[in-house]
One Martini backbone bead per residue (centre of mass of N, CA, C, O) as a GRO file, in nm:
protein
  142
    1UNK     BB    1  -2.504   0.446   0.268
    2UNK     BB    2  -2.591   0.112   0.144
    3UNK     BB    3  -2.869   0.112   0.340
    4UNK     BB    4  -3.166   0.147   0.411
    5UNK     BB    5  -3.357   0.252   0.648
    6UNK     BB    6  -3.672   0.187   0.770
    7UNK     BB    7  -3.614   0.484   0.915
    8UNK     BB    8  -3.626   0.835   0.884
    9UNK     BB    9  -3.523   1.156   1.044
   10UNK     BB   10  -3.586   1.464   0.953
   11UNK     BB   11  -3.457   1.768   1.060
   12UNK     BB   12  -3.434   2.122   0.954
   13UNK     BB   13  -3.368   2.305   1.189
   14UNK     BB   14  -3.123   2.117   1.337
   15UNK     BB   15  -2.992   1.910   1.176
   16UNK     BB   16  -3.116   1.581   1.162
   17UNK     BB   17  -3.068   1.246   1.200
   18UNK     BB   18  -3.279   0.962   1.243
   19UNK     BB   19  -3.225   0.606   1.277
   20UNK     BB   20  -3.467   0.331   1.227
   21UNK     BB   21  -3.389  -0.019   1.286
   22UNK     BB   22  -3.508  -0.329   1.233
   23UNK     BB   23  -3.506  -0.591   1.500
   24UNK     BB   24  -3.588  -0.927   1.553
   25UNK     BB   25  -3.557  -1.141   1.878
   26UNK     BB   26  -3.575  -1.458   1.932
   27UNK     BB   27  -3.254  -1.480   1.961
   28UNK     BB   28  -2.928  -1.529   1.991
   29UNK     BB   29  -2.695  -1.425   1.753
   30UNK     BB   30  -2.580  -1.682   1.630
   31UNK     BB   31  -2.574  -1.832   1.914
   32UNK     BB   32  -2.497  -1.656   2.073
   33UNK     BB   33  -2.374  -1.621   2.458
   34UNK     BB   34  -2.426  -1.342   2.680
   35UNK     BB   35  -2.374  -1.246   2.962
   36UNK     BB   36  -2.634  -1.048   3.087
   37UNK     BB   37  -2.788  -1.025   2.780
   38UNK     BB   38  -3.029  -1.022   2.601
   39UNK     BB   39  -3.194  -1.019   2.299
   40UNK     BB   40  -3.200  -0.678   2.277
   41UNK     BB   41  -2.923  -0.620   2.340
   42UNK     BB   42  -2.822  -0.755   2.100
   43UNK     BB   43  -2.943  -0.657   1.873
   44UNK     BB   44  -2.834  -0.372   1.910
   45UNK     BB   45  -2.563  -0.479   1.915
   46UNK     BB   46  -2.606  -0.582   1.593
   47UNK     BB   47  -2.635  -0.321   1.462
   48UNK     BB   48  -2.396  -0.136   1.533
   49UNK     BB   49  -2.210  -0.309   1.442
   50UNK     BB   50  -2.296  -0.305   1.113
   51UNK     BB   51  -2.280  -0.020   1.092
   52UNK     BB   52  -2.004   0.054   1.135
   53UNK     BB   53  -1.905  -0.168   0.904
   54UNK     BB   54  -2.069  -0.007   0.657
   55UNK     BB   55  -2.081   0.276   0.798
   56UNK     BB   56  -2.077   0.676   0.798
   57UNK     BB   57  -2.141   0.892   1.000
   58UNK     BB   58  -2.269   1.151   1.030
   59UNK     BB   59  -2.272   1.412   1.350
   60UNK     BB   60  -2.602   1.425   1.281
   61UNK     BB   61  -2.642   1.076   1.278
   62UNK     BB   62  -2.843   0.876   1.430
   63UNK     BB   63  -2.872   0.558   1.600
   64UNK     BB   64  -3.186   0.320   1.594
   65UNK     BB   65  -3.287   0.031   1.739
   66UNK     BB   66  -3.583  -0.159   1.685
   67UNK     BB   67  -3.635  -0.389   1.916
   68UNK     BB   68  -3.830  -0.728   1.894
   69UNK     BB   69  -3.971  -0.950   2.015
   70UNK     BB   70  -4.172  -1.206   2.002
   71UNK     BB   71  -4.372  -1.075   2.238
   72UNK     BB   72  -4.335  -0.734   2.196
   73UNK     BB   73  -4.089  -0.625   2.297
   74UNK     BB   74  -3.884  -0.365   2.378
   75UNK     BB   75  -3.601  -0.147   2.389
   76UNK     BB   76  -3.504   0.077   2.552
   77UNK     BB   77  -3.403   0.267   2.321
   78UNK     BB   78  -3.655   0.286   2.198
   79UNK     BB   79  -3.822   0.376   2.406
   80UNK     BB   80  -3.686   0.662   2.477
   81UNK     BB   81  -3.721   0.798   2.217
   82UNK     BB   82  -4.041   0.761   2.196
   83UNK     BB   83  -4.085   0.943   2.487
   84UNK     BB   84  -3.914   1.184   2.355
   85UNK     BB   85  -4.112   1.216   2.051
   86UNK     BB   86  -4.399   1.271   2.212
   87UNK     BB   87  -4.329   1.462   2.384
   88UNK     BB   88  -4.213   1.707   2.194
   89UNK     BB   89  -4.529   1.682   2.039
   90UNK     BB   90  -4.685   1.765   2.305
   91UNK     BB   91  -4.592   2.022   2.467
   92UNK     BB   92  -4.695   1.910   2.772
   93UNK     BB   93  -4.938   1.733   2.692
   94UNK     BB   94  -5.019   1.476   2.824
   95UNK     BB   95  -5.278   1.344   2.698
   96UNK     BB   96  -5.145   1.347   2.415
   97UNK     BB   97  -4.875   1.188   2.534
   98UNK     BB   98  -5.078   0.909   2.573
   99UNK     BB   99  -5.203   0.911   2.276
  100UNK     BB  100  -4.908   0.866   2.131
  101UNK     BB  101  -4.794   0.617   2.266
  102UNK     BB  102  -5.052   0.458   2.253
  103UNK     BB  103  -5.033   0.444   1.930
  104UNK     BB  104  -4.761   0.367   1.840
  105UNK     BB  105  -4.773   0.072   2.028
  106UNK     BB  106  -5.010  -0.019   1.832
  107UNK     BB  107  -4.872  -0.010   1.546
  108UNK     BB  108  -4.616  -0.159   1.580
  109UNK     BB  109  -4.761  -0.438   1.701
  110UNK     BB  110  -4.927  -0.537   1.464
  111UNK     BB  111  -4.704  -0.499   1.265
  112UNK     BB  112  -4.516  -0.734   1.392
  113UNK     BB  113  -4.763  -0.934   1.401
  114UNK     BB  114  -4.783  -0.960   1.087
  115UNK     BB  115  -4.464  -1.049   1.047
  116UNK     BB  116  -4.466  -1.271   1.191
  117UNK     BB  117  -4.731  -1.437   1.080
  118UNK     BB  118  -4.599  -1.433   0.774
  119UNK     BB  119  -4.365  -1.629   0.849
  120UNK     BB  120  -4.568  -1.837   0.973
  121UNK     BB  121  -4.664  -1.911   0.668
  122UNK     BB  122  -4.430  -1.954   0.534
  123UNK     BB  123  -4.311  -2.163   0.653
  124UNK     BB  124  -4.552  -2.397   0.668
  125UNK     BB  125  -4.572  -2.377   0.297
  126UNK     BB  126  -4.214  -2.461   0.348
  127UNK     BB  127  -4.270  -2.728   0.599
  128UNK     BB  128  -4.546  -2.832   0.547
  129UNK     BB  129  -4.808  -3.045   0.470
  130UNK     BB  130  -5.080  -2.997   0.353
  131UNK     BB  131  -5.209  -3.249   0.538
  132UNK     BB  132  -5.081  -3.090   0.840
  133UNK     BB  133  -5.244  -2.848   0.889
  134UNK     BB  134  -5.506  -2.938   1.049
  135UNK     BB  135  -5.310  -3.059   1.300
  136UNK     BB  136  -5.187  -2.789   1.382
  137UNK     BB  137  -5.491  -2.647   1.424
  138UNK     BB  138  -5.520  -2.774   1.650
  139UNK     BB  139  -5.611  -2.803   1.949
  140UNK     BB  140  -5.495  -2.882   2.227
  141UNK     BB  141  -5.479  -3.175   2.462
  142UNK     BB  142  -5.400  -3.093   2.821
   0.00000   0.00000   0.00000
């Protein structure tokens, strides 16, 4: 693997590896329009085509891309595995997977706003004149 991944879960008694990357979905990729699709299902599909062709995973290494759209919504296989990953930490005490899963959706949701705003903080002070940043911070009327 020539990139590292965003988060890696080594099991050391399973001897596997979970590998989980994030893709931000603004957007359909590259503007590609796909039937049927929407934008998490495509960020999905562009990070496991990314890694095809980048990288050879062994067969104890896992691929999770964890997308996430500009709203905050996860893509299924994230949510998936987090409800996965809880459940078997919890070992079976709901109230306990309820506050993991419930702790989890909202550490990555601060961090994910943070990065959108972090970016649109970039860009305002990379695209927009010092002194329209006032009128932009301006509530709309109407």
């Amino acid at each position: 693997m020539n990139r590292p991944a965003d988060v890696a879960i080594y099991n050391i008694v399973e001897k596997t590896t979970i590998i989980l990357d994030v893709r931000t979905c603004a957007m359909p990729a590259s503007g590609v329009r796909i039937k049927d699709l929407n934008p998490l299902q495509i960020g999905a599909r562009d990070k496991y085509d990314h890694y095809a062709k980048t990288c050879e995973f062994p067969a104890h290494v896992k691929l999770i891309p964890i997308c996430v759209d500009t709203y905050g919504r996860f893509g299924n296989e994230f949510l998936e595995f987090l409800s996965w990953y809880c459940k078997r930490a919890a070992k079976g005490d709901q109230v306990f997977y309820d506050l993991l899963i419930t702790r989890a959706r909202t550490i990555i949701a601060a961090a994910h706003a943070n990065s959108v705003g972090r970016i649109l903080r970039r860009a305002m002070e990379t695209c927009v004149s010092e002194s329209d940043h006032a009128i932009l911070a301006q509530r709309a009327i109407g």
